[in-house]
C-alpha positions as CSV (number, residue, x, y, z in Angstrom):
1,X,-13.5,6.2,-43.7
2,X,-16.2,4.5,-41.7
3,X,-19.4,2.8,-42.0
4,X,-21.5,2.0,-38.9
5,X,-25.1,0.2,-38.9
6,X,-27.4,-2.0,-36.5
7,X,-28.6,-5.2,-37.3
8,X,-31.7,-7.2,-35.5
9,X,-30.1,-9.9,-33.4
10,X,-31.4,-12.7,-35.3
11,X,-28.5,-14.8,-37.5
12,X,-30.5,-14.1,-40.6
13,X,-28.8,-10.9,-40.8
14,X,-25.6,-12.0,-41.1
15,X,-25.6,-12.2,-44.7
16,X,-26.3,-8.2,-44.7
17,X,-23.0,-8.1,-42.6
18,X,-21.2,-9.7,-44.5
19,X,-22.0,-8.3,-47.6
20,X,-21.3,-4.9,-46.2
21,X,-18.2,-6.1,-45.1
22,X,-17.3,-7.2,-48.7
23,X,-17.7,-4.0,-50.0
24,X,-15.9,-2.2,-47.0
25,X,-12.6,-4.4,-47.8
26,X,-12.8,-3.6,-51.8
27,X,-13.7,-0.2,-51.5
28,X,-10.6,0.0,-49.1
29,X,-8.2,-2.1,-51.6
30,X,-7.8,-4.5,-49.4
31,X,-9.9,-7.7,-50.6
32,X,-6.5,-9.9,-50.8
33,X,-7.4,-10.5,-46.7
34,X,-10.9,-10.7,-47.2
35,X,-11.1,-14.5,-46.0
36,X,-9.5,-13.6,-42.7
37,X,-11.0,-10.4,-42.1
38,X,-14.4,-11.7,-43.3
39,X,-13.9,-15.3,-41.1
40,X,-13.2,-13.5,-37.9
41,X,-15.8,-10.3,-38.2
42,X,-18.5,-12.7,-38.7
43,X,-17.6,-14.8,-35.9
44,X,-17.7,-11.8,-34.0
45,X,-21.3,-10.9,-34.7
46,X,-22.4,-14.4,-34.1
47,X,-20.9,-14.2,-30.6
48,X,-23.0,-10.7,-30.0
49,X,-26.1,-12.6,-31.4
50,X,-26.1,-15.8,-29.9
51,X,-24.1,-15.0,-26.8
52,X,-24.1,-11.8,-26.0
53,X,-27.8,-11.0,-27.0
54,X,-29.1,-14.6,-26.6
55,X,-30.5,-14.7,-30.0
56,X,-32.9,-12.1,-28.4
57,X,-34.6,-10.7,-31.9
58,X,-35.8,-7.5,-29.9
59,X,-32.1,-6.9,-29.1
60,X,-29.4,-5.2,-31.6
61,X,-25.9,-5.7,-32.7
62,X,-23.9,-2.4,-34.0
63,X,-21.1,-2.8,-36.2
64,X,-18.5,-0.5,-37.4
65,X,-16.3,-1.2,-40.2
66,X,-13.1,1.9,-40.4
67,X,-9.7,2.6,-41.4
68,X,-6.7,2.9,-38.7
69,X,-3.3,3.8,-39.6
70,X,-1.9,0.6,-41.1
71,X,-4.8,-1.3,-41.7
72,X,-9.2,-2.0,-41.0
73,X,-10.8,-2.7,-38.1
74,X,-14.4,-4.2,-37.1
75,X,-16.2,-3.3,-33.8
76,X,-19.1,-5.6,-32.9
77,X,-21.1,-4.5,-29.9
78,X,-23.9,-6.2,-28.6
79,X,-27.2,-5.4,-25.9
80,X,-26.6,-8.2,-23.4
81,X,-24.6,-8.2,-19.9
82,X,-21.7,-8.3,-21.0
83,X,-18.7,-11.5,-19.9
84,X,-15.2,-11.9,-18.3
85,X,-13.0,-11.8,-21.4
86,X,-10.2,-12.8,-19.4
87,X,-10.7,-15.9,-19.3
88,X,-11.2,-16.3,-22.8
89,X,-8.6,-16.6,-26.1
90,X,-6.6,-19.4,-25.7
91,X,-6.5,-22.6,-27.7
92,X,-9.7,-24.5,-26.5
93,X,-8.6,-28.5,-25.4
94,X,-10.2,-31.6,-25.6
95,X,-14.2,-31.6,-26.6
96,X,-14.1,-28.2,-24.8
97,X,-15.6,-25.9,-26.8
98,X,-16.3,-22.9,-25.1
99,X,-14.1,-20.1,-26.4
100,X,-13.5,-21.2,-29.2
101,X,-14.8,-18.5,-31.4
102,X,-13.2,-15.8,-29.3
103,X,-9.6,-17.8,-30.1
104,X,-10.4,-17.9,-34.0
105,X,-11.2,-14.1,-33.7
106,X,-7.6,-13.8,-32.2
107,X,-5.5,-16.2,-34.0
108,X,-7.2,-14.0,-37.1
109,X,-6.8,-10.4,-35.8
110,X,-4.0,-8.7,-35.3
111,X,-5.0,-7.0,-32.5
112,X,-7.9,-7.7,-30.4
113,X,-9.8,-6.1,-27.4
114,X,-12.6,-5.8,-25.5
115,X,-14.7,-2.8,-23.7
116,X,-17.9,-2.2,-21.8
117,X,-17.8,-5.3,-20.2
118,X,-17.2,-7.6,-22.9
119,X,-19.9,-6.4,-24.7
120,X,-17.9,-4.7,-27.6
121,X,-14.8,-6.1,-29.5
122,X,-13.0,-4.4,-32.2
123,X,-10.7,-6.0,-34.6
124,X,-8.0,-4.6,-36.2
125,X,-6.1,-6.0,-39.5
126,X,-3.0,-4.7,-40.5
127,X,-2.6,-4.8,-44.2
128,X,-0.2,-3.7,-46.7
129,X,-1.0,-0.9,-48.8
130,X,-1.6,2.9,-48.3
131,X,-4.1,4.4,-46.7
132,X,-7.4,5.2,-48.2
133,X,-7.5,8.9,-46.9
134,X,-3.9,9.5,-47.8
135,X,-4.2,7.7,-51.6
136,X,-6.9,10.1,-51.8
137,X,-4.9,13.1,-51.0
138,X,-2.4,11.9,-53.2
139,X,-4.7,11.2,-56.2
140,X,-6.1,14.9,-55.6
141,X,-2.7,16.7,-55.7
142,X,-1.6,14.4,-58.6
143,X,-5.3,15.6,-60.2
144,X,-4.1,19.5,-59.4
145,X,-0.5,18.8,-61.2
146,X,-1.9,17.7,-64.3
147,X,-4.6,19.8,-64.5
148,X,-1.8,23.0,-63.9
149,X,0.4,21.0,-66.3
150,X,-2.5,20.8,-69.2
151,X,-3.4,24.8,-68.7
């Protein structure tokens, strides 16, 4: 299961994000990590808007929300050159706060990484619970035992 979409780059679409989101994590079962999940997807796609696009309304952000095996993830991509990610992650000191939303996104995810320059991050949650696609399968060949069962 996934849902992809494009957003304006303008932080008055992140309600429509997160919204979406919302209904991505109960549809999957897996609201119980909703704060999380929500907390460091959203940071995510203000990084694309306000850094990566520079708030640039004529730019968009995509976002993907999907299932991997164990778990969701978010990718947030962005339209703007892109950074050294390296450098980036670790536990901001002092009044510093450059990176910071890069380290919440971390310390949140259980896996994090970046591609095409640092212009795309995907998130991925672990969560307890089954699989949508395979509670699905399950649900259909339960469905075909009682329906052979009631015949």
């Amino acid at each position: 299961m996934t849902e992809s979409f494009v957003i304006q780059s303008d932080i008055a679409n992140m309600p429509l994000v997160e919204e979406r989101l919302f209904h991505f994590c109960r549809e999957c079962n897996v609201g119980n990590y909703y704060s999380a999940v929500s907390v460091a997807v959203m940071q995510a796609v203000e990084n694309a808007i306000v850094h990566g696009n520079s708030s640039d309304a004529e730019k968009q952000v995509s976002v993907t929300f999907g299932t991997c095996r164990g778990g969701i993830f978010a990718e947030v991509a962005d339209q703007g050159m892109g950074f050294d990610f390296s450098h980036f992650g670790q536990l901001p000191t002092g009044d510093q706060t450059v990176g910071e939303g890069i380290f919440i996104m971390k310390s949140l995810a259980d896996r994090m990484t970046f591609s095409d320059g640092g212009r795309m991050v995907r998130l991925e949650f672990e969560v307890s619970g089954i699989d949508p696609a395979d509670a699905l399968e399950r649900i259909a060949i339960l469905q075909e035992h009682f329906a052979t069962v009631a015949a």
